[in-house]
C-alpha positions as CSV (number, residue, x, y, z in Angstrom):
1,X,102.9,60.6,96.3
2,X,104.5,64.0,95.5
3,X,102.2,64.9,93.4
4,X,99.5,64.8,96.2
5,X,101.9,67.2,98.5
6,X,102.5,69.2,95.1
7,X,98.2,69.9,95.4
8,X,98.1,70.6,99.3
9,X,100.7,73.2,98.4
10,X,99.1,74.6,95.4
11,X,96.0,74.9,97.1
12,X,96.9,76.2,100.6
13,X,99.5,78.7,98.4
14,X,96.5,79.6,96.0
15,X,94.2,80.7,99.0
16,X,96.8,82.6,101.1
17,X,97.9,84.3,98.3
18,X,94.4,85.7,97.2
19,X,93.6,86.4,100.7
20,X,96.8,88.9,100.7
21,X,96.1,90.2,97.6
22,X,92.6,91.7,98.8
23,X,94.2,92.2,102.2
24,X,96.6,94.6,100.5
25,X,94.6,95.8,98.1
26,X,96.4,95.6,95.0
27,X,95.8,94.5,91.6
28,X,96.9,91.6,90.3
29,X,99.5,93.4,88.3
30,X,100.8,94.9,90.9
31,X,101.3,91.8,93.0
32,X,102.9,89.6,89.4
33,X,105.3,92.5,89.9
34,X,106.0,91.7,94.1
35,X,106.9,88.0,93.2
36,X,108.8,89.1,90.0
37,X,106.6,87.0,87.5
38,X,104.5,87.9,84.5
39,X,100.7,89.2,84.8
40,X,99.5,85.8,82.7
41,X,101.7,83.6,84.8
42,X,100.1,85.5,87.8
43,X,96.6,85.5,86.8
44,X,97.2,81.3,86.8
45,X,98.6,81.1,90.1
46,X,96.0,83.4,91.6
47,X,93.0,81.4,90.4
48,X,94.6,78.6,91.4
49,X,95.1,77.0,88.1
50,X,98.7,76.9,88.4
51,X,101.1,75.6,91.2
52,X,104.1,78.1,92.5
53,X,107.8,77.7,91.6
54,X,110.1,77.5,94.1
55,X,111.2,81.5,93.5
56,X,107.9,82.6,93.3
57,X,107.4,81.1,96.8
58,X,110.3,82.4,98.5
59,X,109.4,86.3,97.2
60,X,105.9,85.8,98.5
61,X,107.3,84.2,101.7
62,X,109.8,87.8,102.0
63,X,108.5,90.2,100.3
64,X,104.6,89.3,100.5
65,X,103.8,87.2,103.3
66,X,102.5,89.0,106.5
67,X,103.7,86.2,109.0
68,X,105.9,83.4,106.9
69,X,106.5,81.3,110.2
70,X,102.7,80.7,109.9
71,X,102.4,80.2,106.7
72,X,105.3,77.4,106.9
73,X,102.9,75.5,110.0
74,X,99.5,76.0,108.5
75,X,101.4,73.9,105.4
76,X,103.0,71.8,107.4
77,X,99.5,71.0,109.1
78,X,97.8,70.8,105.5
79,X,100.6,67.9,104.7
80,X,99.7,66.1,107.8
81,X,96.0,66.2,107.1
82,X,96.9,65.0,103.3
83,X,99.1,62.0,105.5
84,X,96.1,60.8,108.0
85,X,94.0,60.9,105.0
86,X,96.3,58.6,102.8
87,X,96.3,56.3,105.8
C-alpha cells in the first residue's frame, strides 16, 4: 500500500515541480541548486523518473513552492482519489 501513496506523490511532486520550473524560468541547474541537490539527481526528479526525498520536499515546499498550503490539499486530494480507487 505505501508504495501506491509513494507514486501519487511522485507524480503530483513531478508535475508541480516542472510547472514552477517554467513558471520561474530557470534552468534546471539553477533549480538542483534551490532544493540543494545535484543536477543528475535533478534532471531525475524533473522527468519524473525519480521520487523526492523528504529534504528535497521540504526546500521546494520553503524555498520553491508559490502556495505550499495548496500544494499540501491538492496531495492530500490525489491520496484520496488513489483511496476511492483502491476501494
Amino acid at each position: 500500500m505505501r508504495k501506491q501513496y509513494e507514486e501519487v506523490l511522485k507524480s503530483h511532486f513531478y508535475r508541480k515541480l516542472s510547472k514552477r520550473r517554467g513558471e520561474l524560468g530557470i534552468t534546471q541547474e539553477e533549480m538542483a541548486s534551490r532544493l540543494a541537490m545535484g543536477s543528475r539527481s535533478y534532471v531525475e526528479l524533473d522527468h519524473g523518473r525519480s521520487g523526492c526525498s523528504g529534504l528535497t520536499l521540504a526546500r521546494f515546499l520553503i524555498y520553491v513552492c508559490e502556495d505550499p498550503l495548496s500544494f499540501l490539499e491538492e496531495l492530500r486530494h490525489a491520496f484520496d482519489r488513489r483511496d476511492q480507487d483502491a476501494a
